[in-house]
VEXDREN-2710 file (C-alpha; in Angstrom, 1 decimal):
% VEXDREN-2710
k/r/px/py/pz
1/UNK/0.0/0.0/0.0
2/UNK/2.9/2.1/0.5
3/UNK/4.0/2.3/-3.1
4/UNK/0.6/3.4/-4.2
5/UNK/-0.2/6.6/-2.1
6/UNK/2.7/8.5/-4.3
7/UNK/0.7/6.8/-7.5
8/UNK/-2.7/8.6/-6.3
9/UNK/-1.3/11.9/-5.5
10/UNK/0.8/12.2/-8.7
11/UNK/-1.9/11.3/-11.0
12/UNK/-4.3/14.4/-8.9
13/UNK/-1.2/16.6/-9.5
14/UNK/-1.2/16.0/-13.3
15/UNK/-5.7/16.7/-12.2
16/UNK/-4.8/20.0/-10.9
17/UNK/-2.1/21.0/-13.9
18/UNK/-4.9/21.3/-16.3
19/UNK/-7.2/23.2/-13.7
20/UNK/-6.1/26.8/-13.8
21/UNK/-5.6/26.8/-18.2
22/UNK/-9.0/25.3/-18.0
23/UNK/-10.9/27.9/-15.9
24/UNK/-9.0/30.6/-18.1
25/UNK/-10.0/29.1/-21.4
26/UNK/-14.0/29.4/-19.8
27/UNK/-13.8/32.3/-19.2
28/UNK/-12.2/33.7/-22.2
29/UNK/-15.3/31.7/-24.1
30/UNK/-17.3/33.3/-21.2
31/UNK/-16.2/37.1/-22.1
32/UNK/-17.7/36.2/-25.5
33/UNK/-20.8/34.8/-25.0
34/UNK/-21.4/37.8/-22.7
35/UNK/-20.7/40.5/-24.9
36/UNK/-23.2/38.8/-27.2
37/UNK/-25.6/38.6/-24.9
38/UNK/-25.1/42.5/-23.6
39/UNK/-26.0/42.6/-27.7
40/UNK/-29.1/40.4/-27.0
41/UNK/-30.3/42.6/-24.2
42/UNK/-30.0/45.9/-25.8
43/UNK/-32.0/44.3/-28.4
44/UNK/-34.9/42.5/-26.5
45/UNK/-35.0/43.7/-23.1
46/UNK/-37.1/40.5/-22.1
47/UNK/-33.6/38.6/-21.8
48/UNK/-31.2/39.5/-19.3
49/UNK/-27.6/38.9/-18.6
50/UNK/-26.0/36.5/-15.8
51/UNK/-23.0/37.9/-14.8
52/UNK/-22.3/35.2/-11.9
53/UNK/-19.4/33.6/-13.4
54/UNK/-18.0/31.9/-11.0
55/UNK/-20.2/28.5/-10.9
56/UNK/-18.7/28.1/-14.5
57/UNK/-15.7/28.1/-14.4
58/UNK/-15.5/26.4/-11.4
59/UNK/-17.2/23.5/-12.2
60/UNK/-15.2/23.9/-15.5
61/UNK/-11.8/23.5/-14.0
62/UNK/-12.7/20.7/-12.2
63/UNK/-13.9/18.5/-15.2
64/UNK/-12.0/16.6/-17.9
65/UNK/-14.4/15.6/-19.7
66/UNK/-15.8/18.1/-22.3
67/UNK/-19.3/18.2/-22.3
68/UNK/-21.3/21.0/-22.9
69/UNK/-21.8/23.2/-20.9
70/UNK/-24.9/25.1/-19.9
71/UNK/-25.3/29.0/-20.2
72/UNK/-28.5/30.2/-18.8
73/UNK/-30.1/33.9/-19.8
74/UNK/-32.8/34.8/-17.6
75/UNK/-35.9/35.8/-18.6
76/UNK/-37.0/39.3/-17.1
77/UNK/-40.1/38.9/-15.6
78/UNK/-41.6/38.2/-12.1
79/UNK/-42.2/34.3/-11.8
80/UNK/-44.2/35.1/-8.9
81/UNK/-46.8/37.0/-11.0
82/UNK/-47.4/34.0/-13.1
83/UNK/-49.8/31.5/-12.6
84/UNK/-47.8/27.9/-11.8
85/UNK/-49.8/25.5/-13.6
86/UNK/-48.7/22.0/-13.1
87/UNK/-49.5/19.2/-15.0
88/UNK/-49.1/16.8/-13.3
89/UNK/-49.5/16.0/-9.0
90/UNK/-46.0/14.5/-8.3
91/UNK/-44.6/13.3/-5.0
92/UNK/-41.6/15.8/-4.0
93/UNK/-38.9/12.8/-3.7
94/UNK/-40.2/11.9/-7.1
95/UNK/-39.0/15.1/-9.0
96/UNK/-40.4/18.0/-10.7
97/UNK/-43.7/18.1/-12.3
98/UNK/-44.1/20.0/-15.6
99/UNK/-45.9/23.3/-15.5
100/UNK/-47.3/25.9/-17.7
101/UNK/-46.4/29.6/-17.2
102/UNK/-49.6/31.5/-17.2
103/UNK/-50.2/35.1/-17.4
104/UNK/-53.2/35.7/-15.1
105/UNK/-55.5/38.3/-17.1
106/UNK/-55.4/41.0/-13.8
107/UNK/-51.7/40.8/-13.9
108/UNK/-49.6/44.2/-14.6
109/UNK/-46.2/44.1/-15.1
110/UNK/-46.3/41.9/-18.0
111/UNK/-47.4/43.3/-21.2
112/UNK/-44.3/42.3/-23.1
113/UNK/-44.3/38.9/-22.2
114/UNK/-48.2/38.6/-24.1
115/UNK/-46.5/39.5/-27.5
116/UNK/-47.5/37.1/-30.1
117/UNK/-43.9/35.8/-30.3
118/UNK/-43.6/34.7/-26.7
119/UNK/-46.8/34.0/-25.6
120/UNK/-50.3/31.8/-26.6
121/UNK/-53.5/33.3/-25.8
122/UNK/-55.9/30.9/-23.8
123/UNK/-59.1/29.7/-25.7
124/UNK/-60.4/28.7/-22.5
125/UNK/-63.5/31.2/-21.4
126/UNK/-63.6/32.5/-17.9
127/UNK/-60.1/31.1/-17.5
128/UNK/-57.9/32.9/-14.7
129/UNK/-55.3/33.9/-17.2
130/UNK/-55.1/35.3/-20.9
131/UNK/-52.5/32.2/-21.9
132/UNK/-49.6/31.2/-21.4
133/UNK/-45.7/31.9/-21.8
134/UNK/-44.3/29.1/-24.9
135/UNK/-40.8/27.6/-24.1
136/UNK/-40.3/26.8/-28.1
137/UNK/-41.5/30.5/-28.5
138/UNK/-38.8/31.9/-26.2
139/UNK/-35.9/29.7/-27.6
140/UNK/-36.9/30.9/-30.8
141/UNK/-37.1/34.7/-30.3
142/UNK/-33.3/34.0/-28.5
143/UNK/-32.6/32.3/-31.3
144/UNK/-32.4/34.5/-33.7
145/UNK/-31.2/37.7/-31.6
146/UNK/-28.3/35.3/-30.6
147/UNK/-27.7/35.4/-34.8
148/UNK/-28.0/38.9/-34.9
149/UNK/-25.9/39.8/-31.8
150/UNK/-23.2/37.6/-33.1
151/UNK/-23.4/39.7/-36.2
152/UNK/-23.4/43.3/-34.7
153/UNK/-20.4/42.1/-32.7
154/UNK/-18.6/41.0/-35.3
155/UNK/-18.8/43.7/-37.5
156/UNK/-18.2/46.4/-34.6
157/UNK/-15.2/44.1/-33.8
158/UNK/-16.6/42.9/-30.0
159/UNK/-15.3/40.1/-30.6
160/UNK/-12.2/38.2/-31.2
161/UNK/-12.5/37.0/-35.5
162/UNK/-12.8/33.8/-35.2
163/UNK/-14.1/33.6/-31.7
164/UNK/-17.8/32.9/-32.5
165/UNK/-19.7/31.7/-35.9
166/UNK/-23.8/31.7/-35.6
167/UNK/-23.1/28.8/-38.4
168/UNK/-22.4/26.7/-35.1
169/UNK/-25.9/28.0/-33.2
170/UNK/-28.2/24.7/-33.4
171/UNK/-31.9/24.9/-31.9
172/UNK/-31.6/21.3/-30.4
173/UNK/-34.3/20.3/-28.4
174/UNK/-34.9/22.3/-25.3
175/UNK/-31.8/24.4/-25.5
176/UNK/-29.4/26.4/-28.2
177/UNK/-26.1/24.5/-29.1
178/UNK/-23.5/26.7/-29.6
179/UNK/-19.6/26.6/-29.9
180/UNK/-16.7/29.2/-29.0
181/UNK/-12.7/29.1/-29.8
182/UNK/-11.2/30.0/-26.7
183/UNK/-7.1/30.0/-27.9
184/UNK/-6.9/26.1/-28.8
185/UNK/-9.8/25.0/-27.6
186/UNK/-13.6/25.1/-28.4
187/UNK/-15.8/24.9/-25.8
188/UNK/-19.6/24.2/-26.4
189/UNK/-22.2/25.4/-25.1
190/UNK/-26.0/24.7/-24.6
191/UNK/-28.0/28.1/-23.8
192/UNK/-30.8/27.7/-21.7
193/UNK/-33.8/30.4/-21.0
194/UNK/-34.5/30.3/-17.4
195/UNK/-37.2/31.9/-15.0
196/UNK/-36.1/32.5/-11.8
197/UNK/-38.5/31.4/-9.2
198/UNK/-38.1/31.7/-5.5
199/UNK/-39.3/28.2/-4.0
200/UNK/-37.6/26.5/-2.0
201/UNK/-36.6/22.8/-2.8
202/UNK/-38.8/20.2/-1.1
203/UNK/-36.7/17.6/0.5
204/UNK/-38.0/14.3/2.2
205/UNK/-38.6/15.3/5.4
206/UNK/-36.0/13.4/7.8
207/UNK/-33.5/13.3/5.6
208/UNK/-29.8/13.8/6.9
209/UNK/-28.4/15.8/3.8
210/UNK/-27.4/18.3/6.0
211/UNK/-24.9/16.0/7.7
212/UNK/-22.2/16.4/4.4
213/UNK/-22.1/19.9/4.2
214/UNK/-20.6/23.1/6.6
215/UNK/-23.1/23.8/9.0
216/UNK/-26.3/25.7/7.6
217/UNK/-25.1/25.7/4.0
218/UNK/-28.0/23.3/3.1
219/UNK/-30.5/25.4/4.0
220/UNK/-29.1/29.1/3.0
221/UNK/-28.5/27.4/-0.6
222/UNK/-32.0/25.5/-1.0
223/UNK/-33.4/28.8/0.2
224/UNK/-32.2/30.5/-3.2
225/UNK/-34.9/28.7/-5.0
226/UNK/-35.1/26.8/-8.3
227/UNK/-35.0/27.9/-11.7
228/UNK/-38.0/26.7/-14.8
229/UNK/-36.1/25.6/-17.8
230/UNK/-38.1/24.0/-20.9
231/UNK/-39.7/21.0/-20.7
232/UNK/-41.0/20.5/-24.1
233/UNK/-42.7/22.8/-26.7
234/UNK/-45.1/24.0/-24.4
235/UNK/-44.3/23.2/-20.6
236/UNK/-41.4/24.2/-18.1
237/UNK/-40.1/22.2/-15.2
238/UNK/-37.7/23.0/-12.3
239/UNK/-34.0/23.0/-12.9
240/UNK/-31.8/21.8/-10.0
241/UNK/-28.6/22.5/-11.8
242/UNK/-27.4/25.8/-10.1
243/UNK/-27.9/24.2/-6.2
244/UNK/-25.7/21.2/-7.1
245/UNK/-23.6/23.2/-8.3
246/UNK/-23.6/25.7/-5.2
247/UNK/-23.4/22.4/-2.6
248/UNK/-20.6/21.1/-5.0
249/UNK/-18.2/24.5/-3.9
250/UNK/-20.1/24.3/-0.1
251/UNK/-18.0/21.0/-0.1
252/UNK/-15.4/22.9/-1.1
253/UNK/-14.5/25.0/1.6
254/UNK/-14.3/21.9/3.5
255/UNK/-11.1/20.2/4.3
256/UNK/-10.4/16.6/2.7
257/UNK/-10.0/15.5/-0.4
258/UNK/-13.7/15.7/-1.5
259/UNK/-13.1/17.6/-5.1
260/UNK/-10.1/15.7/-5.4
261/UNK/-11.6/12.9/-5.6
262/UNK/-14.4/14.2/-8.1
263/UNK/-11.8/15.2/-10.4
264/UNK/-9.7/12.2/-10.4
265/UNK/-12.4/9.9/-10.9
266/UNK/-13.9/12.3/-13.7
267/UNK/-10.8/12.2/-15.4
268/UNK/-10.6/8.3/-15.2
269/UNK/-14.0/7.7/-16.4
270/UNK/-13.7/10.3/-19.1
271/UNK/-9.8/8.5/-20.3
272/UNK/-10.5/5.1/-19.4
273/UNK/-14.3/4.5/-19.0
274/UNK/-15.1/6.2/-21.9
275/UNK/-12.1/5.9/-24.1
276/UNK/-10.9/9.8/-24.4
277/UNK/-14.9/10.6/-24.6
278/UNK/-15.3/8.2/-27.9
279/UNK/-17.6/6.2/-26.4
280/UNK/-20.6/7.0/-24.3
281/UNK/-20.9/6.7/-20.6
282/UNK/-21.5/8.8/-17.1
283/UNK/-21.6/12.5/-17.3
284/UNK/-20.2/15.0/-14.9
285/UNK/-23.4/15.4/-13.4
286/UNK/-23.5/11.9/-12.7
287/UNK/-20.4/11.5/-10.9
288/UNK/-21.3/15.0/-9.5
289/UNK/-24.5/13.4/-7.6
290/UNK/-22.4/10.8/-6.4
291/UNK/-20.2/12.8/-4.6
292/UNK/-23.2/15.1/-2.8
293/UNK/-24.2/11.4/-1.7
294/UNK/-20.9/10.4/-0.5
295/UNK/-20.3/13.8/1.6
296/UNK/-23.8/12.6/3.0
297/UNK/-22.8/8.6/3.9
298/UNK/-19.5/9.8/4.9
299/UNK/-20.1/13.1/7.0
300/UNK/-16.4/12.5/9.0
301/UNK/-13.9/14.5/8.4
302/UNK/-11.6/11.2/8.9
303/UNK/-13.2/9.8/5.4
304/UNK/-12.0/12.3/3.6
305/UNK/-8.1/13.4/5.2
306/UNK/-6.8/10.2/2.5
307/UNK/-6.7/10.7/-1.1
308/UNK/-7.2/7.0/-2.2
309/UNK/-9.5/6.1/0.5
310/UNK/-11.4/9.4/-0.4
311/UNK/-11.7/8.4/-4.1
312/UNK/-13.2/4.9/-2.7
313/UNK/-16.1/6.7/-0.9
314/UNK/-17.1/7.2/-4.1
315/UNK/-16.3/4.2/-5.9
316/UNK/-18.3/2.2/-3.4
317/UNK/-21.3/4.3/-4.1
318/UNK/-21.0/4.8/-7.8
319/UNK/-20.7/1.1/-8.3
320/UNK/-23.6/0.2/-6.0
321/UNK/-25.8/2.7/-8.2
322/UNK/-24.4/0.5/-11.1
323/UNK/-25.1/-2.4/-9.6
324/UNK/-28.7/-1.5/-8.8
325/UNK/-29.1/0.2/-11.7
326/UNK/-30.4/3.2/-9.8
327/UNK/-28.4/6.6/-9.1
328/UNK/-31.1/8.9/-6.8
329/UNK/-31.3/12.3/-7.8
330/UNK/-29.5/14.3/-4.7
331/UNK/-33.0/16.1/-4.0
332/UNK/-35.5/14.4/-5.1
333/UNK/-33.8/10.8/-4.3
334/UNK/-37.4/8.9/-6.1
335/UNK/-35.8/10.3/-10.0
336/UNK/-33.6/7.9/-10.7
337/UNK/-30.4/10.0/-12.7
338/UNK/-29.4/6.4/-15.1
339/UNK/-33.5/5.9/-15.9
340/UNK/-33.5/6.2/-20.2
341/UNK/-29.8/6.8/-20.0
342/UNK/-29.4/4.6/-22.3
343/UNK/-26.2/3.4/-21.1
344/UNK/-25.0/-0.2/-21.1
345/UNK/-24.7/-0.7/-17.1
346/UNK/-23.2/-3.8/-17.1
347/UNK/-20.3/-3.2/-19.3
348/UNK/-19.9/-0.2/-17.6
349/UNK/-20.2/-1.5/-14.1
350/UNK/-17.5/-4.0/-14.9
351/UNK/-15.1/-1.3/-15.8
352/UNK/-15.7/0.1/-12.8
353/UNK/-14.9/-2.5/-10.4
354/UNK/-11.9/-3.9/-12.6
355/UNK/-10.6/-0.1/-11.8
356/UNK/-11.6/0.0/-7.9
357/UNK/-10.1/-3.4/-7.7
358/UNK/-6.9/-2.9/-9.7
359/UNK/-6.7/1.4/-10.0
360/UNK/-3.2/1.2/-10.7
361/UNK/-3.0/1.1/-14.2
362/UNK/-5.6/3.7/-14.9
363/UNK/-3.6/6.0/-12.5
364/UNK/-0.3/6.2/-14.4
365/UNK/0.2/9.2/-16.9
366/UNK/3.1/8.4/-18.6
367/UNK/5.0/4.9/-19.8
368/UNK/7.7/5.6/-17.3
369/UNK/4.9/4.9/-14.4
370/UNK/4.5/1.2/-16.0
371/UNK/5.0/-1.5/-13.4
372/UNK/3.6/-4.5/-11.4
373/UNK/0.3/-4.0/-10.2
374/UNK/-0.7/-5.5/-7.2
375/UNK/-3.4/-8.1/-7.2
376/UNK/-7.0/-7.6/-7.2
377/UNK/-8.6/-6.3/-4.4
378/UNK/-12.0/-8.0/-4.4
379/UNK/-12.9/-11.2/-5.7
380/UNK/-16.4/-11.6/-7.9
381/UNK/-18.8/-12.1/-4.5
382/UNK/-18.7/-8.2/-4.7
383/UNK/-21.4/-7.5/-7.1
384/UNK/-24.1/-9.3/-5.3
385/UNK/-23.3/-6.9/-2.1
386/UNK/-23.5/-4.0/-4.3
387/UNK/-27.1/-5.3/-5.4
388/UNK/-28.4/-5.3/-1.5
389/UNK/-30.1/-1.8/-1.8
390/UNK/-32.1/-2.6/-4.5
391/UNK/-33.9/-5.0/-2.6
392/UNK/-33.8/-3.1/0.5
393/UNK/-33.4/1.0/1.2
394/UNK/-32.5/0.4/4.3
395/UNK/-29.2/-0.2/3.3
396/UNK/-28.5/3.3/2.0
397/UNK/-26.5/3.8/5.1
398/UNK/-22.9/4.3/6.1
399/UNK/-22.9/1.3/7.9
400/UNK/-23.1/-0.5/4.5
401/UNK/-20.9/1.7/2.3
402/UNK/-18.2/0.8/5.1
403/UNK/-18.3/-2.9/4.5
404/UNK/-17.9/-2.0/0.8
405/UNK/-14.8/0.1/1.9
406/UNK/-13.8/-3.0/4.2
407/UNK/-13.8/-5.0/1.0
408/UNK/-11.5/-2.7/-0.8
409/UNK/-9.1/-2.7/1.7
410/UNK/-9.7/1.1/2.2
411/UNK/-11.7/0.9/6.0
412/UNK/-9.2/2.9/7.8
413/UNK/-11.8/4.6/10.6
414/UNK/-10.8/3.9/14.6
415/UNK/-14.6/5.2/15.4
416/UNK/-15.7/2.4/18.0
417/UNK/-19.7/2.7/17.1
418/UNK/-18.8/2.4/13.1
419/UNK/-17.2/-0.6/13.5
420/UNK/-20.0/-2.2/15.6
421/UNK/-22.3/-0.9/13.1
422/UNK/-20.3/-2.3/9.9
423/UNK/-19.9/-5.4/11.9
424/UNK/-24.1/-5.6/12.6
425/UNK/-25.1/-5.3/9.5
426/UNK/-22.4/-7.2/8.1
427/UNK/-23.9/-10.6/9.8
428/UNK/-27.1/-9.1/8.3
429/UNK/-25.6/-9.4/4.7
430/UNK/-24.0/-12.7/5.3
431/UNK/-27.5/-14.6/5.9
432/UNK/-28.5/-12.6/2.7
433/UNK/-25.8/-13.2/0.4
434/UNK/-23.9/-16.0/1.6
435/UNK/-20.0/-16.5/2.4
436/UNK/-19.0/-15.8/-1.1
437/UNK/-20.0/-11.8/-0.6
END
């Protein structure tokens, strides 16, 4: 075990190399999507500008992998005017139900948002509100200022030549695909219309999330409120994206290697999981989710002080969610985040556990790393472990996750009560699974 630790934290340090390039590239790609959209706003002062920057390129510099990211303009209007008209009655653990943003007919305030290009009278007579405001509408109108922003710019020399070609704007569905050169690299991005609403997150009540995170953090950030995003041609739902986001830094400020672990295993997946992105396979939002649950399982600051035993505390969670085929969305734990993936779980689940139980080979940067590996951690009992919560919730519990840890070799806790937890519900398992597990 001695050999690897210098393994671990010379593969974060080649992590942390690309950190600082990457959060400059965002945010020269950043400066030029904003100067558009200063163009946008001038033109239609319906759409406003974000200038919090500092989600984005955080989360930016964190991540190998080069998905696209998403660029939300907010919508100037007052979502609590509007009439919330959901569609559908849905349990809060189960996640957002779609809605339809509705312009109540004594409303003031909102005359520019019941403009044929943005809005849908109602047909309904004696209806509470005059119709509604259309997501497919919206994208559209931003659609083409977007074109003719990027145009004015251009021309007016507000940005870089080069820099930005509305060729590359795409109305995909639900959002704007767009791409900028930022020196070497182009970054894409996926521009979002949002509303900002302020209601607070409903969370299942008794639910330790708060344990993970610096005291009160939870709360203040859930208190912000959630955004509406578009649904489909005509609906909106709630958009999560921005809290996870906020709880991801939260976890920052704590000491540990909680980010550190993120990043390496992002970087694996992204190299080795998914072959250099060539094939398809867990997003950074997936293994995002499985870190807010592992700050949650493993609230100690003791499961977090060791790099390798940090990067198992996800492991042991990511592959049980593999396992069981089920990832829990961190707020609304009933939406199930690998549901219509469409993701092969089983091939993927094997590449995960051949890295947790032989990491070494995925950890080495350069030929000059190449050497024995030692052998496998685990033997092939593992998987029908991992399968317990499926059957049973109850097993959501740190008390599990540390017999998975035990397994790996990575249980290095001293905490009395732990270990006469682990060991109760071990003997549970064993009547369950068998010896072999």
């Amino acid at each position: 075990m001695a050999v690897q630790v210098p393994l671990w934290h010379h593969y974060l340090h080649a992590v942390r190399s690309r950190a600082v390039p990457r959060a400059q590239d965002f945010q020269r790609a950043e400066d030029v999507l904003l100067t558009v959209l200063e163009r946008v706003h001038a033109l239609d002062p319906r759409f406003l500008v974000d200038y919090s920057r500092d989600l984005g390129a955080f989360q930016f510099a964190l991540r190998s992998s080069e998905e696209p990211l998403a660029l939300e303009v907010p919508l100037g209007l007052d979502a609590e005017a509007l009439l919330i008209e959901e569609l559908s009655a849905a349990e809060p653990a189960d996640g957002p139900a779609c809605c339809r943003l509705g312009v109540p007919r004594e409303g003031a305030g909102l005359e520019r948002w019941t403009t044929d290009d943005v809005f849908s009278a109602s047909a309904e007579s004696g209806a509470d509100c005059r119709g509604h405001i259309v997501p497919s509408k919206v994208l559209r109108v931003l659609r083409d200022l977007l074109v003719a922003a990027t145009v004015y710019c251009k021309h007016h020399s507000l940005i870089t030549p080069g820099s930005l070609n509305a060729s590359s704007l795409r109305e995909e569905e639900l959002r704007l695909s767009l791409l900028v050169s930022s020196g070497w690299r182009t970054i894409h991005f996926n521009v979002v219309p949002v509303v900002r609403r302020r209601c607070r997150v409903p969370t299942s009540e008794g639910t330790p999330l708060a344990t993970g995170f610096p005291e009160g953090s939870l709360e203040r950030i859930l208190d912000q409120g959630v955004d509406l995003v578009p649904a489909g041609a005509q609906h909106w739902r709630a958009s999560t994206d921005h809290l996870l986001t906020r709880l991801l830094g939260a976890l920052g400020s704590l000491p540990g290697h909680r980010l550190d672990s993120l990043s390496i295993l992002d970087r694996v997946n992204h190299d080795s999981w998914r072959d250099c992105g060539r094939s398809a396979g867990l997003a950074f939002s997936h293994m995002k989710t499985v870190l807010l649950w592992a700050s949650v399982l493993f609230p100690a600051p003791a499961d977090w002080a060791d790099l390798e035993g940090a990067v198992y505390r996800l492991l042991v969670v990511l592959l049980c969610c593999l396992a069981t085929g089920n990832l829990p969305h961190f707020l609304w734990p009933g939406q199930n985040l690998l549901q219509a993936s469409g993701l092969d779980l089983g091939s993927l689940y094997q590449r995960v556990e051949g890295f947790a139980s032989q990491p070494e080979a995925s950890l080495r940067i350069h030929v000059t790393h190449l050497g024995c590996s030692p052998p496998p951690r685990i033997d092939n009992g593992i998987k029908a472990l991992l399968q317990l919560p499926a059957s049973d919730p109850a097993y959501w519990t740190t008390a599990y996750f540390d017999i998975l840890l035990d397994k790996f070799q990575v249980f290095n806790i001293q905490d009395k009560d732990r270990i006469a937890a682990m060991q109760s519900i071990f003997r549970k398992t064993k009547t369950l699974c068998g010896e072999k597990s």
